[in-house]
C-alpha positions in Angstrom: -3.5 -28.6 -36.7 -0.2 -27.6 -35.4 0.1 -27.9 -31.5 2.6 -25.0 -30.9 3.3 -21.6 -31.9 6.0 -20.3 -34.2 9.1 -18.8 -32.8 8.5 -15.7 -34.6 4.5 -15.4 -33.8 6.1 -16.5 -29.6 8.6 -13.3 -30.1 5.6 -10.8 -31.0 3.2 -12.1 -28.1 6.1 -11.7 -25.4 6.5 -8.1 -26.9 3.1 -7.5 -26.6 3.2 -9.1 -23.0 6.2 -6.8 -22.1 4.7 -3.6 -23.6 1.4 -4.5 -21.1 3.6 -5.1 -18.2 5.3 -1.7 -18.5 2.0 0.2 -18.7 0.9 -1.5 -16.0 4.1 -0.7 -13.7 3.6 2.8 -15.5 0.3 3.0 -13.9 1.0 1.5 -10.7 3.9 4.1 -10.5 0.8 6.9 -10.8 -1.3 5.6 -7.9 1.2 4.9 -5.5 2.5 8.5 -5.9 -1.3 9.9 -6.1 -2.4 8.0 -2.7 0.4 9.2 -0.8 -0.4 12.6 -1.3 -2.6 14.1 1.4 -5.8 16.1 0.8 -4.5 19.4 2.1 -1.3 18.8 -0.8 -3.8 17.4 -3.5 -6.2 20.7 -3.2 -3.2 22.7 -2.8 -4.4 24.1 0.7 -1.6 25.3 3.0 -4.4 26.8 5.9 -5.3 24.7 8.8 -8.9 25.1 8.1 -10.7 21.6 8.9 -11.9 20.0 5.9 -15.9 19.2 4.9 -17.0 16.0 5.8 -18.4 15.7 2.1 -14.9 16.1 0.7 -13.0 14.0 3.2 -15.1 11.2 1.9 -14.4 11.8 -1.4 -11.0 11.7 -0.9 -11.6 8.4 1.0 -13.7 7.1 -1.9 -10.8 8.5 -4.3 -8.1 6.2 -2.4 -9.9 3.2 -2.1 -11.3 3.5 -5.6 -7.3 3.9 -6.6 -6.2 1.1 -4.2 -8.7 -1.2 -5.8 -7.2 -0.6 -9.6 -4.0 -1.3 -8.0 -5.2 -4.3 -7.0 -6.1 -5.5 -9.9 -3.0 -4.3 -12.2 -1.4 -6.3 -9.6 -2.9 -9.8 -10.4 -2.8 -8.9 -14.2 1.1 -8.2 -13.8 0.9 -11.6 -12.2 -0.9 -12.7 -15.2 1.4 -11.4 -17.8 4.5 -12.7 -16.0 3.0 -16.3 -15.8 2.4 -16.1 -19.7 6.0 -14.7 -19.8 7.0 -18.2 -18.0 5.0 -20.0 -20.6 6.6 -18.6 -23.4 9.9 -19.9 -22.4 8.4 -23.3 -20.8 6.5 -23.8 -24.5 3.4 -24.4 -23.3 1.9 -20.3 -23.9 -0.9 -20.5 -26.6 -1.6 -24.0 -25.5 -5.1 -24.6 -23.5 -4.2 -26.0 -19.9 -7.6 -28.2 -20.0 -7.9 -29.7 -23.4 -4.4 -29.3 -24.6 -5.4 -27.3 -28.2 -3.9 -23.8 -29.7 -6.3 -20.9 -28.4 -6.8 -19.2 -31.0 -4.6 -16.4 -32.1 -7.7 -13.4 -31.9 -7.8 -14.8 -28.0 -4.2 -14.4 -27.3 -3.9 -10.6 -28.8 -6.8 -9.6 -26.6 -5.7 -11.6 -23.6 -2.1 -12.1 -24.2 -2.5 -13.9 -20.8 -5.2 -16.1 -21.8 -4.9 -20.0 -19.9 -7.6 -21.9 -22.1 -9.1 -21.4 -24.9 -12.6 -19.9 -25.6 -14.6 -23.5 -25.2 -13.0 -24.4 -22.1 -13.2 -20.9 -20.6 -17.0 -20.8 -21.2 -17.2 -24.1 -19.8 -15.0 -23.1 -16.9 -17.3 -20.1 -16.4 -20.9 -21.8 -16.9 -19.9 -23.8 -14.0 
């Protein structure tokens, strides 16, 4: 069993990675812009009429439900850039606990993937 990944097979995963990360900033680009606007400019309302309770909370719901995704594109852009590191460190595709090639099915679903299946469902029996 070979214990690293081909140049050219290292090449498509950081494409992959990159494409990810630019869909991600993409996204993050949307929210930001969409949580800045205010309820009277997302409804399109100019009046001063006061606003239903009912929809103010929406709109809080909305925001925090948007803030939370950010959140969480966040740590994967965090993810992707660590596997980015990897790539050029040589150790991406290599399991951090048992030191084996994850599998290459693993690493195009979660191009950010630290161990491979085994340990992982060790890792998350525990």
């Amino acid at each position: 069993m070979k214990k690293k990944l081909e140049k050219k097979e290292l090449e498509e995963y950081k494409k992959l990675i990159t494409k990810s990360k630019n869909e991600i900033i993409d996204s993050l680009d949307h929210i930001a812009a969409d949580t800045k606007k205010s309820q009277k400019d997302a409804a399109g309302d100019i009046s001063g009429y006061t606003f239903h309770m009912a929809d103010v909370a929406t709109d809080t719901y909305d925001r925090e439900f948007a803030l939370g995704m950010a959140s969480n594109e966040r740590e994967l852009l965090y993810e992707l850039d660590d596997a980015l590191k990897r790539i050029e460190d040589g150790t991406f595709g290599i399991c951090e606990d048992c030191k084996s090639l994850i599998s290459k099915n693993r690493l195009k679903a979660l191009p950010y993937a630290r161990l491979c299946l085994a340990c992982q469902e060790k890792k998350e029996k525990k």
